[in-house]
C-alpha positions in Angstrom: 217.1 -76.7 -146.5 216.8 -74.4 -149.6 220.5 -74.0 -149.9 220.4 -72.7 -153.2 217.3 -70.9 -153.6 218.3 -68.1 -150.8 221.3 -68.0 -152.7 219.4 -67.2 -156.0 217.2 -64.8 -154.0 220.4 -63.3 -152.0 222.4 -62.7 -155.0 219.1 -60.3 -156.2 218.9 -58.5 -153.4 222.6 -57.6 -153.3 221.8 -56.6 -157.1 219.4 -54.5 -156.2 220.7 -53.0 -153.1 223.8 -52.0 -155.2 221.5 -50.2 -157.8 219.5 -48.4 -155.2 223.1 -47.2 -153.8 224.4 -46.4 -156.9 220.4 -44.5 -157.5 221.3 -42.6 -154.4 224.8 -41.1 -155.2 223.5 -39.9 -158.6 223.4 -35.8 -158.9 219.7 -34.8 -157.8 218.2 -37.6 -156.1 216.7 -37.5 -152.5 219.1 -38.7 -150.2 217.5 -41.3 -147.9 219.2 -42.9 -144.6 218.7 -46.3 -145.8 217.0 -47.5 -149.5 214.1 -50.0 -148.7 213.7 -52.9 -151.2 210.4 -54.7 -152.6 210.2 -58.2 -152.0 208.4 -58.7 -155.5 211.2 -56.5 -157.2 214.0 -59.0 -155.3 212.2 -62.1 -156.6 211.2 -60.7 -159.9 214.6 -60.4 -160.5 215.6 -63.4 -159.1 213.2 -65.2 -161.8 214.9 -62.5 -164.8 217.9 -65.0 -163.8 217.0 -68.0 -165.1 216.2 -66.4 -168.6 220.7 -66.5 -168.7 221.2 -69.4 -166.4 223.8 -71.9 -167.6 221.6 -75.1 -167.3 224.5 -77.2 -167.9 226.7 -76.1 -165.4 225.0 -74.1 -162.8 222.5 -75.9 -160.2 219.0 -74.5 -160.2 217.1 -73.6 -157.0 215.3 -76.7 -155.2 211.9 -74.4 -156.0 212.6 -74.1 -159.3 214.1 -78.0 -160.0 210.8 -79.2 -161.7 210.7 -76.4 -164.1 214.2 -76.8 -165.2 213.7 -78.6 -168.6 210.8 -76.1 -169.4 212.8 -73.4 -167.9 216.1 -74.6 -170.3 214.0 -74.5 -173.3 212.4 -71.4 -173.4 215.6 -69.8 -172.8 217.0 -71.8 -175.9 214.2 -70.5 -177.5 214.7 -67.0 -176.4 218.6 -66.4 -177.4 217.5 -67.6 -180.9 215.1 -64.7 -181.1 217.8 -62.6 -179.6 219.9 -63.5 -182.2 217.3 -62.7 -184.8 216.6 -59.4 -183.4 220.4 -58.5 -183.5 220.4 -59.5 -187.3 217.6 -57.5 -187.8 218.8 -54.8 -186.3 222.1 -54.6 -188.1 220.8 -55.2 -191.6 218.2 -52.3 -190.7 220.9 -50.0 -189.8 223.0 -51.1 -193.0 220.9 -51.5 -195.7 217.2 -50.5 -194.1 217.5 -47.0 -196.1 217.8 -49.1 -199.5 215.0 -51.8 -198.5 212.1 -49.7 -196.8 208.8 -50.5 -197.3 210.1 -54.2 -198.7 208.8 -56.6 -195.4 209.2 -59.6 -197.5 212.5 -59.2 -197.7 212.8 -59.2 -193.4 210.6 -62.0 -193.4 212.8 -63.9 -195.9 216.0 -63.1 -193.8 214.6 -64.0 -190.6 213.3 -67.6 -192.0 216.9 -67.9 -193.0 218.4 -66.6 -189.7 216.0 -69.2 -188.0 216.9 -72.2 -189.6 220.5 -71.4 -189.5 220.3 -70.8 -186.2 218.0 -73.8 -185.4 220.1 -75.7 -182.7 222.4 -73.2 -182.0 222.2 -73.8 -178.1 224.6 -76.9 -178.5 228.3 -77.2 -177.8 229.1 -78.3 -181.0 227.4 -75.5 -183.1 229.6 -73.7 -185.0 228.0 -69.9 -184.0 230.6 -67.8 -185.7 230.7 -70.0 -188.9 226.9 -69.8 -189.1 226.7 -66.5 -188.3 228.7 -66.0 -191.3 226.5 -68.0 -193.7 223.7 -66.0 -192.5 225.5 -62.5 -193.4 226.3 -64.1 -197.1 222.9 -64.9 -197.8 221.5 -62.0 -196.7 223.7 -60.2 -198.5 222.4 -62.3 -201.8 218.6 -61.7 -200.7 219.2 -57.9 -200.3 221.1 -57.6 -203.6 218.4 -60.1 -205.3 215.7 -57.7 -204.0 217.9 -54.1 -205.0 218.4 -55.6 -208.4 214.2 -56.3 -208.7 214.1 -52.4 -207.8 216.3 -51.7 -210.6 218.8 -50.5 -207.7 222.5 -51.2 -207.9 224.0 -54.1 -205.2 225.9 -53.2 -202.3 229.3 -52.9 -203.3 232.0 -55.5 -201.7 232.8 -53.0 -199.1 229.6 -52.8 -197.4 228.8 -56.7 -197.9 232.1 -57.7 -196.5 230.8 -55.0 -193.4 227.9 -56.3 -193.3 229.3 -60.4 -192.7 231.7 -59.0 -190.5 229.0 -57.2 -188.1 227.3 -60.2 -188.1 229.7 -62.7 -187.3 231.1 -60.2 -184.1 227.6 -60.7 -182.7 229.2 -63.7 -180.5 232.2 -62.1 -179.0 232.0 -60.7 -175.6 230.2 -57.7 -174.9 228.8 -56.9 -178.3 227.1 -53.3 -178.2 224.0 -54.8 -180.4 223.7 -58.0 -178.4 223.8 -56.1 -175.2 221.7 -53.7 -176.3 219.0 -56.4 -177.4 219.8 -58.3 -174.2 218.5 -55.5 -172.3 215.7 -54.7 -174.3 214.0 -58.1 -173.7 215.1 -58.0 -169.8 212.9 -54.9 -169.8 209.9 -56.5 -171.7 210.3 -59.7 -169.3 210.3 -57.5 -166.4 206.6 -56.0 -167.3 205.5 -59.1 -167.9 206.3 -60.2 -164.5 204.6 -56.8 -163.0 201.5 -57.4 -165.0 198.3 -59.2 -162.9 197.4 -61.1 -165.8 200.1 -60.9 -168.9 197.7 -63.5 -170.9 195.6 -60.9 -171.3 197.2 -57.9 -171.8 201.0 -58.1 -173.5 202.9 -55.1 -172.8 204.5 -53.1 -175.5 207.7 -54.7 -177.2 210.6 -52.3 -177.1 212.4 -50.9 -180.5 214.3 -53.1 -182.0 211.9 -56.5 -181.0 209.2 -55.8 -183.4 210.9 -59.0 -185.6 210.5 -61.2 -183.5 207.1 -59.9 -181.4 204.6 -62.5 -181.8 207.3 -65.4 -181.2 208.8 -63.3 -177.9 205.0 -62.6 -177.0 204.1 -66.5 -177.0 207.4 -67.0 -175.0 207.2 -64.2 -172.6 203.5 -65.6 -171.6 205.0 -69.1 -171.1 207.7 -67.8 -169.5 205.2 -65.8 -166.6 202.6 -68.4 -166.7 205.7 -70.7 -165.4 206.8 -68.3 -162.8 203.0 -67.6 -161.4 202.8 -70.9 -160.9 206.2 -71.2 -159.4 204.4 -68.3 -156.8 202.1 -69.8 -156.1 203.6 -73.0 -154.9 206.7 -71.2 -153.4 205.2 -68.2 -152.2 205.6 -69.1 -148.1 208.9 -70.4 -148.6 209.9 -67.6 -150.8 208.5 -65.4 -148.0 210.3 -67.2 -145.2 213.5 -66.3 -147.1 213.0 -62.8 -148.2 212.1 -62.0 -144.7 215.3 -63.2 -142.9 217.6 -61.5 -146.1 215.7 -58.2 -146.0 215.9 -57.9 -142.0 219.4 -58.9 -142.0 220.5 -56.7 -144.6 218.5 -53.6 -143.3 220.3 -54.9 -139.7 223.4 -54.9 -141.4 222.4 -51.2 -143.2 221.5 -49.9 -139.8 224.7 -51.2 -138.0 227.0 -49.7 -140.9 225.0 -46.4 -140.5 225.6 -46.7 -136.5 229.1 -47.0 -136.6 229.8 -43.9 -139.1 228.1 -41.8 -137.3 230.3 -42.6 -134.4 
């Protein structure tokens, strides 16, 4: 029995039921007696999962069991960039008017960023403390670089601003986390929808361009991983959608039935 895998697959099509639903009550769009989902959308999505599955507490699918330790690291690999992208991101917004046209100096912070972060997947990492360090010494790398310029430093107020934006990247629901979060949902979604993503990478959204060739080699290992699992999986996978997507449009139809009534 693959107990957990239609669970994995069920939770998806919920997901995307509830986002067709929410599509359909929107001002303008068509109104349509029951939305119809893709099967490759459902396990598409289902795959998106494990790029935020808790591999040390949650159980992975039976399909999916052999690909865990793979799975786990790429997603190690993959909040790192996050986190580098974030950083990025901030310091651009903060200081980015100061340092244009200076790429050393985001290469420079983002060898930092990554050896700070290097192991940051681990219980005992300290994310808030490093975070901090890694605000500090940028601050000291974009003041080294201002004073080369002949420009003045940042003043204490936006240094202490910019270590504070940093280390809030960790707590819950940060704007600039989320906001990089989805960005690199979006580019692993294309990936999955491409026939051949070896070939031809889609375009990395704004705000990735940091971390592109590293989220590029990721994102192909990443699909190459989930092909396969496609391949292997695909009747089973099949089997499952078929009986959740009848059901569900059985259970669409019956709720449809009765309001009418």
């Amino acid at each position: 029995a693959l107990d957990q895998t239609t669970e994995w697959i069920k939770e998806s099509v919920h997901e995307e039921l509830l986002s067709l639903s929410e599509t359909a009550l929107t001002p303008g769009a068509k109104n349509s007696s029951r939305p119809s989902l893709s099967p490759t959308l459902v396990l598409n999505n289902s795959y998106l999962k494990l790029l935020q599955w808790d591999y040390q507490k949650k159980e992975l699918p039976e399909t999916l069991m052999t690909d865990g330790a793979r799975l786990q690291e790429l997603t190690e690999k993959l909040n790192q960039l996050k986190m580098i992208a974030c950083l990025s991101l901030i310091t651009n917004n903060m200081v980015g008017a100061m340092t244009e046209g200076l790429p050393e100096l985001a290469i420079r912070v983002k060898k930092i960023s990554a050896v700070l972060l290097d192991g940051m997947n681990k219980e005992t990492f300290n994310l808030k403390e490093v975070l901090n360090s890694i605000g500090v010494q940028t601050c000291v790398e974009v003041n080294k670089t201002l004073m080369e310029r002949g420009l003045p430093a940042l003043n204490a107020e936006v240094q202490a601003n910019l270590v504070g934006q940093f280390s809030s990247i960790e707590e819950e629901d940060n704007p600039i986390w989320s906001l990089i979060e989805k960005r690199i949902q979006l580019y692993m979604k294309s990936l999955l929808c491409l026939p051949n993503p070896q070939k031809c990478m889609p375009a990395v959204p704004g705000g990735l361009t940091v971390v592109q060739q590293e989220l590029e080699v990721l994102g192909s290992q990443y699909a190459s991983i989930v092909n396969l699992n496609k391949q292997v999986y695909g009747p089973f996978y099949a089997n499952i959608l078929r009986k959740l997507l009848f059901s569900e449009e059985a259970t669409g139809k019956a709720e449809a039935s009765s309001s009418t009534n």
